[in-house]
N, CA, C, O and CB atoms as a CASP TS submission, in Angstrom:
PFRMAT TS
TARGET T0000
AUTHOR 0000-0000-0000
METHOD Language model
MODEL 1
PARENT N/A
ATOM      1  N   UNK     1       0.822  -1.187   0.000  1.00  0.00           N
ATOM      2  CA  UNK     1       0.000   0.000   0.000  1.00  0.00           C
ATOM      3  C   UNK     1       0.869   1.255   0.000  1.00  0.00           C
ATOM      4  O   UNK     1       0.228   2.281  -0.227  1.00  0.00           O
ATOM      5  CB  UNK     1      -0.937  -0.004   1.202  1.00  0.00           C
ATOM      6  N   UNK     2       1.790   1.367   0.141  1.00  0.00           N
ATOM      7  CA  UNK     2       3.062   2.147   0.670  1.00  0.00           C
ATOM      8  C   UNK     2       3.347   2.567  -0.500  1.00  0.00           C
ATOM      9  O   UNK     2       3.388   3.772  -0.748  1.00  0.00           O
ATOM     10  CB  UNK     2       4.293   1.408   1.421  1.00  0.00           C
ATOM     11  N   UNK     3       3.590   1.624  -1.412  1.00  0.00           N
ATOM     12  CA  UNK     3       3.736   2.014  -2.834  1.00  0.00           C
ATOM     13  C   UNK     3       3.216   2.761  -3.318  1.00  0.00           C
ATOM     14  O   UNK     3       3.694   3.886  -3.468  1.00  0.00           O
ATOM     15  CB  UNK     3       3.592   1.359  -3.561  1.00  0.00           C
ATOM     16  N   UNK     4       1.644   2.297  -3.888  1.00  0.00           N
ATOM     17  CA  UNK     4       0.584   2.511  -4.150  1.00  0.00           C
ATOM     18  C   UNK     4       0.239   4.483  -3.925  1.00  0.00           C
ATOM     19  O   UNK     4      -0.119   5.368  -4.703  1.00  0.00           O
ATOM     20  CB  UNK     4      -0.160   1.374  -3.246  1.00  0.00           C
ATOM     21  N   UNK     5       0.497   4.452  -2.834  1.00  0.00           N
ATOM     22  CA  UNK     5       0.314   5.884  -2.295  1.00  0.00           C
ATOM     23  C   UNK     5       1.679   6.626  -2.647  1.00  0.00           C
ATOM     24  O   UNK     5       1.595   7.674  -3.287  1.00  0.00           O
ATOM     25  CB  UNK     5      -0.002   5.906  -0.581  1.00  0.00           C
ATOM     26  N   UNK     6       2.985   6.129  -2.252  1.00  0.00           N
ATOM     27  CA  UNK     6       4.163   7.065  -3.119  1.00  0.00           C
ATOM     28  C   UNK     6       3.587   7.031  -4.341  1.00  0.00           C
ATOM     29  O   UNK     6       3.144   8.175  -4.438  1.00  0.00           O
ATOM     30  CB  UNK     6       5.827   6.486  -3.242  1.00  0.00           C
ATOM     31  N   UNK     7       3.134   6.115  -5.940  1.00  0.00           N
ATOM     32  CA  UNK     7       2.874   6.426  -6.774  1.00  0.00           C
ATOM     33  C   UNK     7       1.837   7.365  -6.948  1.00  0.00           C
ATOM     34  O   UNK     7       1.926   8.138  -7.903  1.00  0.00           O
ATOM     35  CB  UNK     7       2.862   5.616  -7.198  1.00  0.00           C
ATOM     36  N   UNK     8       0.652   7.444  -6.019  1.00  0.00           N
ATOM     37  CA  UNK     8      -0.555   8.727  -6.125  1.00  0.00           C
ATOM     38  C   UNK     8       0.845   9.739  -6.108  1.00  0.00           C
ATOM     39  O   UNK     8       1.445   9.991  -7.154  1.00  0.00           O
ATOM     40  CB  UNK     8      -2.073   8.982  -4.436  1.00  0.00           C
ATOM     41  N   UNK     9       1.289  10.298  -4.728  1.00  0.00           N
ATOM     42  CA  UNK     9       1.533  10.876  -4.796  1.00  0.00           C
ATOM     43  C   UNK     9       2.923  11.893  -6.008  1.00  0.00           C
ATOM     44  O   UNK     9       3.304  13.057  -6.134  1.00  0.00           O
ATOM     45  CB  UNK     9       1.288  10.537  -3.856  1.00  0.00           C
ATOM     46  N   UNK    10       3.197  10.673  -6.576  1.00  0.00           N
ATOM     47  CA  UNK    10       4.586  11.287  -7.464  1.00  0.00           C
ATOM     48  C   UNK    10       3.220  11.779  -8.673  1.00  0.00           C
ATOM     49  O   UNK    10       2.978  12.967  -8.883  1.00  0.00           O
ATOM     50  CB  UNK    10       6.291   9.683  -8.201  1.00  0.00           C
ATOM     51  N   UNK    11       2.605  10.875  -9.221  1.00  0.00           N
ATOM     52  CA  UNK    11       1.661  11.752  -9.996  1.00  0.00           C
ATOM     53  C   UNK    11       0.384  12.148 -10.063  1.00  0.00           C
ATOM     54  O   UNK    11      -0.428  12.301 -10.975  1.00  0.00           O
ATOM     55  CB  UNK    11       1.671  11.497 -10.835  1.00  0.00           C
ATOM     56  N   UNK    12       0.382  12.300  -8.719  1.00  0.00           N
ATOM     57  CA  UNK    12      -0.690  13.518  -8.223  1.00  0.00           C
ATOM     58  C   UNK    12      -1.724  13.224  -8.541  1.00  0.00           C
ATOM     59  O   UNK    12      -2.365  14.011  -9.237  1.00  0.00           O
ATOM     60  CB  UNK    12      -0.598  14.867  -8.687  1.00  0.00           C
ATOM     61  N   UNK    13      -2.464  11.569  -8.026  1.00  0.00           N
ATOM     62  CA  UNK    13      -3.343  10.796  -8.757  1.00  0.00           C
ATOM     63  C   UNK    13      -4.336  10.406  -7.440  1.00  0.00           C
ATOM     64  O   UNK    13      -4.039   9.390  -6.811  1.00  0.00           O
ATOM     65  CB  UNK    13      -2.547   9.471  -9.637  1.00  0.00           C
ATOM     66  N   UNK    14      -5.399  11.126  -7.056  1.00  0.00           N
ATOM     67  CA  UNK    14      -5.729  11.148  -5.703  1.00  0.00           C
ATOM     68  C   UNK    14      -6.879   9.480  -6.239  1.00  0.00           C
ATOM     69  O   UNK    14      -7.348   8.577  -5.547  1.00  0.00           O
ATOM     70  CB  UNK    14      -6.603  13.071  -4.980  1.00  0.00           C
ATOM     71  N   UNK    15      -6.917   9.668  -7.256  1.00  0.00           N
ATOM     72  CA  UNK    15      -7.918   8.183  -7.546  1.00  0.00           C
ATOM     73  C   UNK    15      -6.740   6.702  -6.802  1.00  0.00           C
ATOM     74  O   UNK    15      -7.250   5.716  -6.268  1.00  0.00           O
ATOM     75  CB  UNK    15      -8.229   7.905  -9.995  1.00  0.00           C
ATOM     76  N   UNK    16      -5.538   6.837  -6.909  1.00  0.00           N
ATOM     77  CA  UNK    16      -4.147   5.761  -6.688  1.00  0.00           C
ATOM     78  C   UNK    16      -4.718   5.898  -5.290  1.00  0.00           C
ATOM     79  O   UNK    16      -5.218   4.852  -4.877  1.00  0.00           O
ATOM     80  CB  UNK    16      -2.155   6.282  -7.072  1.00  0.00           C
ATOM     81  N   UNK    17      -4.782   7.235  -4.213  1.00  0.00           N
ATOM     82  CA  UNK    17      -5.271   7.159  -2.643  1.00  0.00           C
ATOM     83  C   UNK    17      -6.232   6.191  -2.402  1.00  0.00           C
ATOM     84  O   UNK    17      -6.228   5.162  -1.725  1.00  0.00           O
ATOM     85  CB  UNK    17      -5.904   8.449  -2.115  1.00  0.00           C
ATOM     86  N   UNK    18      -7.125   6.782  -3.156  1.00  0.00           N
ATOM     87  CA  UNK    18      -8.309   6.099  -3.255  1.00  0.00           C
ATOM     88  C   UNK    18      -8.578   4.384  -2.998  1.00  0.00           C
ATOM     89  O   UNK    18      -9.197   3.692  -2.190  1.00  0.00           O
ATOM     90  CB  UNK    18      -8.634   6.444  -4.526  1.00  0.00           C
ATOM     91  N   UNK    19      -7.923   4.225  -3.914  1.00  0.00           N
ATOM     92  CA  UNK    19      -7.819   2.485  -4.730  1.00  0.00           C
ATOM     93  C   UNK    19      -6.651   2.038  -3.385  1.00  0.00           C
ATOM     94  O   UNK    19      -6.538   0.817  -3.282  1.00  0.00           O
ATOM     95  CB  UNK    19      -6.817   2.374  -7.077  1.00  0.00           C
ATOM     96  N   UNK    20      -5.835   2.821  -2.421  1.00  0.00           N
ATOM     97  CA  UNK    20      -4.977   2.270  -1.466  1.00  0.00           C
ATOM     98  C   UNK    20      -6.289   1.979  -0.129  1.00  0.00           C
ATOM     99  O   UNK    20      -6.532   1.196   0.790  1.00  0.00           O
ATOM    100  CB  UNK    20      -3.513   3.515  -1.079  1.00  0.00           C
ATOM    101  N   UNK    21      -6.822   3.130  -0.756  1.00  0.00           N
ATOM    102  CA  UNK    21      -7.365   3.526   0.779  1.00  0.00           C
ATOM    103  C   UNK    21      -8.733   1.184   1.113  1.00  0.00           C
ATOM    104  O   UNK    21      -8.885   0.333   1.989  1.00  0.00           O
ATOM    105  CB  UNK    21      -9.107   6.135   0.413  1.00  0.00           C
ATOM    106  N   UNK    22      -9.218   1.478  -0.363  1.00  0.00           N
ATOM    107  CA  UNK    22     -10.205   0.955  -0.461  1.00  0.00           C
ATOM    108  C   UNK    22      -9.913  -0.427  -0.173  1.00  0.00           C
ATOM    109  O   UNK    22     -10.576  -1.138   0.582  1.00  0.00           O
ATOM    110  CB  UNK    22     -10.758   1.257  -1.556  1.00  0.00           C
ATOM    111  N   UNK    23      -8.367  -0.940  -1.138  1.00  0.00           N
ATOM    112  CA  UNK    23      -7.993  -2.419  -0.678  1.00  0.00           C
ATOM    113  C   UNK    23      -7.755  -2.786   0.600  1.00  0.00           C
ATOM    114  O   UNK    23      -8.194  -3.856   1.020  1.00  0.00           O
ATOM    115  CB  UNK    23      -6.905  -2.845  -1.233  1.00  0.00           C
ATOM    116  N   UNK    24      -6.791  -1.670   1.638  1.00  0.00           N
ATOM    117  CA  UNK    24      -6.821  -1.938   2.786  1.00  0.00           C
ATOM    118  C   UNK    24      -7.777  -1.999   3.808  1.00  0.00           C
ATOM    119  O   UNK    24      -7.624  -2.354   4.976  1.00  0.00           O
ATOM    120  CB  UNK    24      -6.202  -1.436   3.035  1.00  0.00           C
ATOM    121  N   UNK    25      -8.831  -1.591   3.199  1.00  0.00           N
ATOM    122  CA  UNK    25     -10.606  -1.668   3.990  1.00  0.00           C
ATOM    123  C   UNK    25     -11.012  -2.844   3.764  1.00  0.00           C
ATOM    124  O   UNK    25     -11.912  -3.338   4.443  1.00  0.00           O
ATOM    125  CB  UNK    25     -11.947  -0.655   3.364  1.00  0.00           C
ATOM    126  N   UNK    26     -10.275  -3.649   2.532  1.00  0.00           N
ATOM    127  CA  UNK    26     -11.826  -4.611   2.682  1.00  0.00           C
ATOM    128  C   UNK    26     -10.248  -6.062   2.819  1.00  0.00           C
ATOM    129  O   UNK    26     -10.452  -7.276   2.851  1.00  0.00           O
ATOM    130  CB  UNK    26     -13.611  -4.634   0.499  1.00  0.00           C
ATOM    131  N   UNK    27      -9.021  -5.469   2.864  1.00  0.00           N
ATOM    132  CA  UNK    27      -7.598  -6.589   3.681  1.00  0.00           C
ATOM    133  C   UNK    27      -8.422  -6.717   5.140  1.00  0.00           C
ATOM    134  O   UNK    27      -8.902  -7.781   5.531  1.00  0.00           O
ATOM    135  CB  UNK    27      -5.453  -5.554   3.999  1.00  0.00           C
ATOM    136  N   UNK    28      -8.498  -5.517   5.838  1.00  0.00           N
ATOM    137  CA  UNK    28      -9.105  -5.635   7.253  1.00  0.00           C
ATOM    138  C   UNK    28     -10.402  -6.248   7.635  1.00  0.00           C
ATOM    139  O   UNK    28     -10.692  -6.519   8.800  1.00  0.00           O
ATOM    140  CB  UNK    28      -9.227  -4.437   7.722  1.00  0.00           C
ATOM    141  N   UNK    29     -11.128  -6.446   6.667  1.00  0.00           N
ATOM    142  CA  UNK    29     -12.738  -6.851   6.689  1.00  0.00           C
ATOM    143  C   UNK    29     -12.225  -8.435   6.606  1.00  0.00           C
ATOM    144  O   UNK    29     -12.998  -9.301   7.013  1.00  0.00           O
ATOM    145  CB  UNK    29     -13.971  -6.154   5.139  1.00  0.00           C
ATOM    146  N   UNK    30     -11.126  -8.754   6.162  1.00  0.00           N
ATOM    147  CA  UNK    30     -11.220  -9.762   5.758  1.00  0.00           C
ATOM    148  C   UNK    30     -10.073 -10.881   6.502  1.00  0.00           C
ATOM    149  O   UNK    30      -9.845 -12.044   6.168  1.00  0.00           O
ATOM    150  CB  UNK    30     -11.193  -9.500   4.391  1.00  0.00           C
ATOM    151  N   UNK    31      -9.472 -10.094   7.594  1.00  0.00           N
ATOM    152  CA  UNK    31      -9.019 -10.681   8.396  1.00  0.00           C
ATOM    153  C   UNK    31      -7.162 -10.305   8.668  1.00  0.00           C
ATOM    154  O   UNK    31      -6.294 -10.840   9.358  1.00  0.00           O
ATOM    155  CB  UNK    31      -9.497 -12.014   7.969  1.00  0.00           C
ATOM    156  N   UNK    32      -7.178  -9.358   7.914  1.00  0.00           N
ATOM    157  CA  UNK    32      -5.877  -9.353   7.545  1.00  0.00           C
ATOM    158  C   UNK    32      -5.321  -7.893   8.211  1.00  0.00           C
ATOM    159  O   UNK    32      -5.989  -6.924   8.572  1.00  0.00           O
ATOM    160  CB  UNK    32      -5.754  -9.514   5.870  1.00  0.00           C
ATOM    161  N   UNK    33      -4.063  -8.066   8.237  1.00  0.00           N
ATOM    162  CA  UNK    33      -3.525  -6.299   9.423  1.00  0.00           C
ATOM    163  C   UNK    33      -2.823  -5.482   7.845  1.00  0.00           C
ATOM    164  O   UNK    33      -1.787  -5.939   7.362  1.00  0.00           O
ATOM    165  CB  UNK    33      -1.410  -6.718  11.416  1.00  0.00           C
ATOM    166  N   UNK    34      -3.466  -4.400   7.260  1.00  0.00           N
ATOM    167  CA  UNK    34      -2.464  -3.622   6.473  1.00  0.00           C
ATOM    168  C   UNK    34      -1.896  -2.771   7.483  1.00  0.00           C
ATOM    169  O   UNK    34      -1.812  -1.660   6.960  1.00  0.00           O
ATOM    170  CB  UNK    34      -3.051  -2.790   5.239  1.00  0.00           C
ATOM    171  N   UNK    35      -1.467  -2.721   8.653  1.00  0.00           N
ATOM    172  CA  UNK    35      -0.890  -1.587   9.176  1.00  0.00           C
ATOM    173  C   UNK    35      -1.733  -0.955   9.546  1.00  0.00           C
ATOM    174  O   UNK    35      -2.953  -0.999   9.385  1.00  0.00           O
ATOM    175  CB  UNK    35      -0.158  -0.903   8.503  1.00  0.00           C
ATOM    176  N   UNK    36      -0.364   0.368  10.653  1.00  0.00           N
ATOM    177  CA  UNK    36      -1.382   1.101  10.745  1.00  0.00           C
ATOM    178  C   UNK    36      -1.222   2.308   9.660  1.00  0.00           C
ATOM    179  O   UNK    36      -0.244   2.392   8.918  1.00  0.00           O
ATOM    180  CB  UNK    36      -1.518   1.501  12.168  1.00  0.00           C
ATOM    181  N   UNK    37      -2.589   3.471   9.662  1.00  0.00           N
ATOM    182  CA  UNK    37      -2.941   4.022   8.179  1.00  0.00           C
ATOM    183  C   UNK    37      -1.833   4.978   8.051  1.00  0.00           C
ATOM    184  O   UNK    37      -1.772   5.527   6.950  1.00  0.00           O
ATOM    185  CB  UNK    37      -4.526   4.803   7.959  1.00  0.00           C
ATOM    186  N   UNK    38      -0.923   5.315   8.933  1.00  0.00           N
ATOM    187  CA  UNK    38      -0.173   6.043   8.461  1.00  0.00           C
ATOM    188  C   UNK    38       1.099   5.616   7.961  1.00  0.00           C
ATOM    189  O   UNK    38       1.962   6.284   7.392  1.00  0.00           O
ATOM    190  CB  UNK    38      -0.105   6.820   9.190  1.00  0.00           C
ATOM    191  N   UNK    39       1.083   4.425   8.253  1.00  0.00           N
ATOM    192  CA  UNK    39       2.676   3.625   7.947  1.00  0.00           C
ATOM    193  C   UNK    39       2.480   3.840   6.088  1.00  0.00           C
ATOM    194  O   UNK    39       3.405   3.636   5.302  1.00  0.00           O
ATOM    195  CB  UNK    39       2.782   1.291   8.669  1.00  0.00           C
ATOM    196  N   UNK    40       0.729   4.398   5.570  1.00  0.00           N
ATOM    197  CA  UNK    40       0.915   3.448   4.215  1.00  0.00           C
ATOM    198  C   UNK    40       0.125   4.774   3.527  1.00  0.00           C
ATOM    199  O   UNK    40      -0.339   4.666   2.392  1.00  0.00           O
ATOM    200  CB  UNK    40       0.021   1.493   4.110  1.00  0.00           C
ATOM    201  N   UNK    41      -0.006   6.116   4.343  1.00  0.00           N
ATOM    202  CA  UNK    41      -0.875   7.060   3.869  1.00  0.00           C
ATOM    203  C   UNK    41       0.016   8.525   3.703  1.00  0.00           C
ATOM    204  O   UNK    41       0.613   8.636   4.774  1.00  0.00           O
ATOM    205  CB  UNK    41      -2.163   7.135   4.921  1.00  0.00           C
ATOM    206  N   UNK    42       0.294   9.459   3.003  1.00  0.00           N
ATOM    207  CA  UNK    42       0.384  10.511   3.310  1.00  0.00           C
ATOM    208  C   UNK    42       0.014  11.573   4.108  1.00  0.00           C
ATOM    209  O   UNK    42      -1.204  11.707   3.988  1.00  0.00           O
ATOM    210  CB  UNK    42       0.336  10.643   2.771  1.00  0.00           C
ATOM    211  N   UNK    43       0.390  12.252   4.733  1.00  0.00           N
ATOM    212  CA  UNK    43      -0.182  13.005   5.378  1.00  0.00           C
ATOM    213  C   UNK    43      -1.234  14.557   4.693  1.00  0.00           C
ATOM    214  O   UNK    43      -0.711  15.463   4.045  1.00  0.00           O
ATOM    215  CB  UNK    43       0.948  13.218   6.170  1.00  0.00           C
ATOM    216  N   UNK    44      -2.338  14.516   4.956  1.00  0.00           N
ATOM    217  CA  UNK    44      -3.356  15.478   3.721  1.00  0.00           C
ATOM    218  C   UNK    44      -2.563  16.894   3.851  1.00  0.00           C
ATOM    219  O   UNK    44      -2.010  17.643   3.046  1.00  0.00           O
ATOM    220  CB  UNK    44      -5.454  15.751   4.235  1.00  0.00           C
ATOM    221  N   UNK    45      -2.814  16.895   5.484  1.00  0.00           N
ATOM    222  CA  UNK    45      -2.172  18.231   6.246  1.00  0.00           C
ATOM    223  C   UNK    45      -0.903  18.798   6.022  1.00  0.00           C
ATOM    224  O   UNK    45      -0.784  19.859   5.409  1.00  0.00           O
ATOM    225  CB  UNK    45      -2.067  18.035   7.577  1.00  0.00           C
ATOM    226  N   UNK    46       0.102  18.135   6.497  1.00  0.00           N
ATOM    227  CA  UNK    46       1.384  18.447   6.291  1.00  0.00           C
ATOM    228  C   UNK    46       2.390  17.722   5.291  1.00  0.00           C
ATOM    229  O   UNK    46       3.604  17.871   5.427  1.00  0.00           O
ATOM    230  CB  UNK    46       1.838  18.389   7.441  1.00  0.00           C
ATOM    231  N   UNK    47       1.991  17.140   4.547  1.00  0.00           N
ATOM    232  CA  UNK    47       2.590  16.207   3.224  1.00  0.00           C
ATOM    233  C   UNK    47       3.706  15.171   3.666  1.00  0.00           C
ATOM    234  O   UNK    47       4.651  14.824   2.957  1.00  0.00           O
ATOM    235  CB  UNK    47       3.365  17.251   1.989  1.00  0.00           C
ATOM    236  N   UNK    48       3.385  14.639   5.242  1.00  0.00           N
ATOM    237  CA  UNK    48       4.320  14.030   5.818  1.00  0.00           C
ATOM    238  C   UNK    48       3.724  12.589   4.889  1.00  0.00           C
ATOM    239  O   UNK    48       2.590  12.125   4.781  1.00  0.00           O
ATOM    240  CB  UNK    48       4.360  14.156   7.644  1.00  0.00           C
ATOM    241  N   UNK    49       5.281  12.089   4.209  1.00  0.00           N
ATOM    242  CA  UNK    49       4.749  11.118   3.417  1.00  0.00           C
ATOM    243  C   UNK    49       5.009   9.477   4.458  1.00  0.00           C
ATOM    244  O   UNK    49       5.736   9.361   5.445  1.00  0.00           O
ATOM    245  CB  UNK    49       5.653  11.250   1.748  1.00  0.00           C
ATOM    246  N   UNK    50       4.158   8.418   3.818  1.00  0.00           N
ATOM    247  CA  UNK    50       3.594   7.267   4.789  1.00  0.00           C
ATOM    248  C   UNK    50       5.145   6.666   5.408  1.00  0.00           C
ATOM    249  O   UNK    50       6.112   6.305   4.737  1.00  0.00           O
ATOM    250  CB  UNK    50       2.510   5.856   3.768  1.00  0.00           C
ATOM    251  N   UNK    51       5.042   6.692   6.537  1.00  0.00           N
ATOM    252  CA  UNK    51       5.663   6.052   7.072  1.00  0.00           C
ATOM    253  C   UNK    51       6.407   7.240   8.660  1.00  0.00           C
ATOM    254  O   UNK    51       6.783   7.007   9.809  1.00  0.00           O
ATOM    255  CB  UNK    51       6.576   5.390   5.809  1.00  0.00           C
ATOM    256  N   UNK    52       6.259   8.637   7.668  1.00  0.00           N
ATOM    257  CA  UNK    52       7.073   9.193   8.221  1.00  0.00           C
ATOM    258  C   UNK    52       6.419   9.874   9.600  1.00  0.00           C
ATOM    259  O   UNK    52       5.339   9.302   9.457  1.00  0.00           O
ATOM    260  CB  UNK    52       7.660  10.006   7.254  1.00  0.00           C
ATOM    261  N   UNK    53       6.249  10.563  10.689  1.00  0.00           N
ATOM    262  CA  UNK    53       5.915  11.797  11.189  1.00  0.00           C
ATOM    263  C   UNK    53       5.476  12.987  10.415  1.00  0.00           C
ATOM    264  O   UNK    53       5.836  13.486   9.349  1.00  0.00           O
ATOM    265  CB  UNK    53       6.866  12.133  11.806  1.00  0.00           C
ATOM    266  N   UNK    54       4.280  13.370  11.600  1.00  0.00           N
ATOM    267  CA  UNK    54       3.256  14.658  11.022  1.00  0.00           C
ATOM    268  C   UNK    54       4.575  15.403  11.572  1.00  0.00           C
ATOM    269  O   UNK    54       5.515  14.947  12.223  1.00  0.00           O
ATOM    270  CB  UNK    54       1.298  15.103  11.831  1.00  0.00           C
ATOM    271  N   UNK    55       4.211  17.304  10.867  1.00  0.00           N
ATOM    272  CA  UNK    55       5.075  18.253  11.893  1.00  0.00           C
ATOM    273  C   UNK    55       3.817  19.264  11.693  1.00  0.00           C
ATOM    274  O   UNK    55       2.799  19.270  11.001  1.00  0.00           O
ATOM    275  CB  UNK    55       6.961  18.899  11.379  1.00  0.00           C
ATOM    276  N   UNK    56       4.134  19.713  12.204  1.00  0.00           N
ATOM    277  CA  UNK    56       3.369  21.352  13.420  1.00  0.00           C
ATOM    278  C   UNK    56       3.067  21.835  12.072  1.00  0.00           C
ATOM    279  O   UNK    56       3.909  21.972  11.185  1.00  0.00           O
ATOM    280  CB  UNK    56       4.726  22.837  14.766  1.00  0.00           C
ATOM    281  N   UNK    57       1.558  22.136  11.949  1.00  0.00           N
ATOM    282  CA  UNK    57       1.290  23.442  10.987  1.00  0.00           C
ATOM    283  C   UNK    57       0.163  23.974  11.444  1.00  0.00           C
ATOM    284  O   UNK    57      -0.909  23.495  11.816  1.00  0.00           O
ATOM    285  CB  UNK    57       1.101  23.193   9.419  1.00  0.00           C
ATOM    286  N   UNK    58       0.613  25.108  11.347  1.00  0.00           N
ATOM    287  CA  UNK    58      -0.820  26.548  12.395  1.00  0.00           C
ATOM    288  C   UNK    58      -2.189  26.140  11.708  1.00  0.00           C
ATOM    289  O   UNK    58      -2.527  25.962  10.537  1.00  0.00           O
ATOM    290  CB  UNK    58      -0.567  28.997  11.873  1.00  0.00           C
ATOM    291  N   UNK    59      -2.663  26.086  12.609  1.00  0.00           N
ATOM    292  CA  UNK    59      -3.937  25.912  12.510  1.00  0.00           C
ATOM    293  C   UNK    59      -4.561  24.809  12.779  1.00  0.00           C
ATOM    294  O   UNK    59      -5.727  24.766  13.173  1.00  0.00           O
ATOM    295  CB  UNK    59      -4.232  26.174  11.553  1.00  0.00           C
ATOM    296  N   UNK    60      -3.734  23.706  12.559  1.00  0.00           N
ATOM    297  CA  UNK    60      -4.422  22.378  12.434  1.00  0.00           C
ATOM    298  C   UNK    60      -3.590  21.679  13.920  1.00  0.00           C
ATOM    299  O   UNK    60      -2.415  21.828  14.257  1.00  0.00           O
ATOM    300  CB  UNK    60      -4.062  21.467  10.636  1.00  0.00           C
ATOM    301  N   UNK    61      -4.950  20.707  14.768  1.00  0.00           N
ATOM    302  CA  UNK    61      -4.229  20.181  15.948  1.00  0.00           C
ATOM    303  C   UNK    61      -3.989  18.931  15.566  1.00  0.00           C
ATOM    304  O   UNK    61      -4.342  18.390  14.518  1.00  0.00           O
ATOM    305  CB  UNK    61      -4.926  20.233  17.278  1.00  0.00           C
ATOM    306  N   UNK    62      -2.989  18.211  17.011  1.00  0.00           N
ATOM    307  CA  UNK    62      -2.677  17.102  16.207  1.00  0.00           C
ATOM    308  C   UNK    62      -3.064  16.253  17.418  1.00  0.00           C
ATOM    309  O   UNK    62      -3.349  16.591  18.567  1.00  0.00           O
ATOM    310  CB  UNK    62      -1.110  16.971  15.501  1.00  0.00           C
ATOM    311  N   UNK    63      -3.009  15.323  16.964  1.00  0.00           N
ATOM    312  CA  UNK    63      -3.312  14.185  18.353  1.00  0.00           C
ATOM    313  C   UNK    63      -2.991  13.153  18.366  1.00  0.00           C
ATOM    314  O   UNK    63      -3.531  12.324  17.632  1.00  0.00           O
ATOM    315  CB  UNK    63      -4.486  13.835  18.741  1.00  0.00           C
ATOM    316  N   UNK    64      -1.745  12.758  19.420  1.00  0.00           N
ATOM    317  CA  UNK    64      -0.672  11.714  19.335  1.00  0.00           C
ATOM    318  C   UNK    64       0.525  11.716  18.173  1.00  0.00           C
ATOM    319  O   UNK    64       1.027  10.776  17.557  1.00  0.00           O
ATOM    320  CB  UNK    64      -1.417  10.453  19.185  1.00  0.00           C
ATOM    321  N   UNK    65       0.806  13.295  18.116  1.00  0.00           N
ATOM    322  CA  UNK    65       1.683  12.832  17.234  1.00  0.00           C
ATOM    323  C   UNK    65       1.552  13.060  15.619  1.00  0.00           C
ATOM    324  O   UNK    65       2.457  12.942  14.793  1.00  0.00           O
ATOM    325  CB  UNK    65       1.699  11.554  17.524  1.00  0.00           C
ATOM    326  N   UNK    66       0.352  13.373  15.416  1.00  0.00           N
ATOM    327  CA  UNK    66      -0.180  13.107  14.188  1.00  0.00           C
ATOM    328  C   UNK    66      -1.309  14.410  13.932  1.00  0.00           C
ATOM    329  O   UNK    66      -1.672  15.250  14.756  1.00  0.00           O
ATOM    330  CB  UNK    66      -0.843  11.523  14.208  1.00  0.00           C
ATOM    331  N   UNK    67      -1.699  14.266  12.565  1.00  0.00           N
ATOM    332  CA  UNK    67      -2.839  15.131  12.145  1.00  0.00           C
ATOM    333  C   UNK    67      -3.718  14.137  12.468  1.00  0.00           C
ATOM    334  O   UNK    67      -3.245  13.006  12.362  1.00  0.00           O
ATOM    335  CB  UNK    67      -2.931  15.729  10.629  1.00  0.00           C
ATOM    336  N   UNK    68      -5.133  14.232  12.919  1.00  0.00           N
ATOM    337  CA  UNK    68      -6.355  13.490  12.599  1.00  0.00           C
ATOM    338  C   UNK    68      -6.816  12.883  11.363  1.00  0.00           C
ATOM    339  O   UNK    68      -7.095  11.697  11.190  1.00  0.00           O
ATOM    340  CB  UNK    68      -7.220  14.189  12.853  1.00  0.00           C
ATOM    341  N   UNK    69      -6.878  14.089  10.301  1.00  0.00           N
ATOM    342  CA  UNK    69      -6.961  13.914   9.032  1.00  0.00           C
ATOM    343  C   UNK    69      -6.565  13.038   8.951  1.00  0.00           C
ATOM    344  O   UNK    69      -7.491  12.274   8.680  1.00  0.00           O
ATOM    345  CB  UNK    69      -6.583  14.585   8.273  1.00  0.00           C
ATOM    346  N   UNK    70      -5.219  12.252   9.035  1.00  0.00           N
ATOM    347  CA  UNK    70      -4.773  11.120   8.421  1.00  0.00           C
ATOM    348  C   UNK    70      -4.969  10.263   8.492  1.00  0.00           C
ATOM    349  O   UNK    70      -4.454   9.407   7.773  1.00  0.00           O
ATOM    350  CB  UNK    70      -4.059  10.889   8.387  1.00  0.00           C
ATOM    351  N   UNK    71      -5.726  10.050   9.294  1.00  0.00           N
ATOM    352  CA  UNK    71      -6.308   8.969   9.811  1.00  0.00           C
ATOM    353  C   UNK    71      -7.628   8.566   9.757  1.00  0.00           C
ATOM    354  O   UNK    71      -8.332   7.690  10.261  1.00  0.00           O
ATOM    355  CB  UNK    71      -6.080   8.988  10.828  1.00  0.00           C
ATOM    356  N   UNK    72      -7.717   9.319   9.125  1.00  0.00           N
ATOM    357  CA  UNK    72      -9.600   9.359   8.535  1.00  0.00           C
ATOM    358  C   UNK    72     -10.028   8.810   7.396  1.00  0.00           C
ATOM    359  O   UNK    72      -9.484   9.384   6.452  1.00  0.00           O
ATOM    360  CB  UNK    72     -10.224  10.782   8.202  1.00  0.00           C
ATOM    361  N   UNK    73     -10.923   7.761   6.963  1.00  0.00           N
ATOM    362  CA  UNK    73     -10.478   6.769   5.671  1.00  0.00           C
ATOM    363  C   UNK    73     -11.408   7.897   4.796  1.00  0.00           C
ATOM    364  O   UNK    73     -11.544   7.774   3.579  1.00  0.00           O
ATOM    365  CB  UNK    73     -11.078   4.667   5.654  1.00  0.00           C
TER
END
């Protein structure tokens, strides 16, 4: 999924998010661990890409570490 989402993101293909977001919904339905969503998601907020740490941007809070957003399917 890690992939999947570096490739959205190199060409800016939010349908590639999409199609990451969707297989790892129905891996978990189905018994299986994709991680957790940030090991395999970009960050919306701060463009912290998957794997890495959110950082501080005004306006937006974070919680544990993280944006919320990112974590939001």
């Amino acid at each position: 999924m890690r992939d999947v989402h570096r490739a959205a993101i190199r060409h800016r293909d939010d349908s590639l998010h999409q199609a990451a977001v969707e297989i790892s919904r129905m891996a978990r339905e189905l018994g299986h661990d994709p991680g957790s969503i940030e090991d395999w998601r970009a960050c919306p907020v701060c463009g912290a890409e998957p794997g890495a740490s959110c950082i501080r941007v005004p306006g937006h809070d974070m919680v544990g570490g993280m944006h919320p957003e990112r974590t939001r399917e």
